[in-house]
N, C-alpha and C positions, 0 to 999 in steps of 0.2 A: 427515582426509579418509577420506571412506567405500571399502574393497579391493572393494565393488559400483557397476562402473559407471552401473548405472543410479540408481543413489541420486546421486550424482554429477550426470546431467544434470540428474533431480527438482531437487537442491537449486541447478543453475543456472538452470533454468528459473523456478524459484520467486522467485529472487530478481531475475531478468530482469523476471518479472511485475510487481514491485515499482516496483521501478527504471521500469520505464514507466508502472505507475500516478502515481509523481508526476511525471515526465513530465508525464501527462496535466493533472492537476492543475492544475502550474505553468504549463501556457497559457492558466489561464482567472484572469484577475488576481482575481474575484470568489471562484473557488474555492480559490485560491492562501490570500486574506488568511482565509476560512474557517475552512484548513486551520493556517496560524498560529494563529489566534485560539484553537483548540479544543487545539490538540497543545501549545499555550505556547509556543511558539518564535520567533523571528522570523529575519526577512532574515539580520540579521549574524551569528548563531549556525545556522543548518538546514547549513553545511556541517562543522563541527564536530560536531553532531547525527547528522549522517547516518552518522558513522563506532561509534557507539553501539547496542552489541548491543540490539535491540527496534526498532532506527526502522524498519526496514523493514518489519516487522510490522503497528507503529501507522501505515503509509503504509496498507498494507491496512485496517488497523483503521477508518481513517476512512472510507475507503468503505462497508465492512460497517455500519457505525453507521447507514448514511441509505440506505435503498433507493434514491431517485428516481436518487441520485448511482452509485450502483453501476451500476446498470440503463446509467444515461448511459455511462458507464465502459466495461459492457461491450457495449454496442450499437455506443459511436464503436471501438471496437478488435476488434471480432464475437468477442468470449470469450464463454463460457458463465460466467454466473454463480458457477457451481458450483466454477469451476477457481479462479477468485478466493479463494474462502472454501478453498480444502483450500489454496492458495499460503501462505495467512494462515495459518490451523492450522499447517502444516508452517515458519512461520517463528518459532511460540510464542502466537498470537494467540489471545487466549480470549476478551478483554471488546470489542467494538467500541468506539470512540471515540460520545460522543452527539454526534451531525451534528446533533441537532433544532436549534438555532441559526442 
């Protein structure tokens, strides 16, 4: 743990972001089975997954890989795009997931 609180809230807020990106995600059964399809995972394994340094990153990641989904993403939650992509950065995120699929 960082002895700077505010590094501290950054890295809970970051992974907050996260965290309610699949959220987001998982309410859209279309975007859900996507998001399997692309990351390899499926239903009976994403909670075993989820406990694995990078998944929250690659939760970001997927969104970054596809604008329209981003955009969606942050229009239904009113985030600025921008906060999205530094949450990702700051969680390890370099290569987007390809959403073209």
């Amino acid at each position: 743990m960082s002895s700077n609180p505010n590094d501290f809230n950054n890295e809970a807020e970051t992974q907050t972001r996260a965290i309610d990106a699949l959220t987001w995600i998982a309410a859209d059964g279309e975007m859900m089975s996507r998001f399997l399809a692309i990351s390899g995972l499926s239903i009976d394994n994403l909670r075993e997954a989820s406990s694995e340094p990078g998944f929250l990153a690659g939760v970001l990641g997927f969104l970054m890989g596809h604008e329209p989904t981003l955009l969606a993403y942050c229009n239904d939650r009113d985030v600025d795009p921008q906060a999205v992509e530094d949450a990702w950065r700051a969680l390890g995120g370099d290569t987007p997931f390809d959403g073209s699929i």
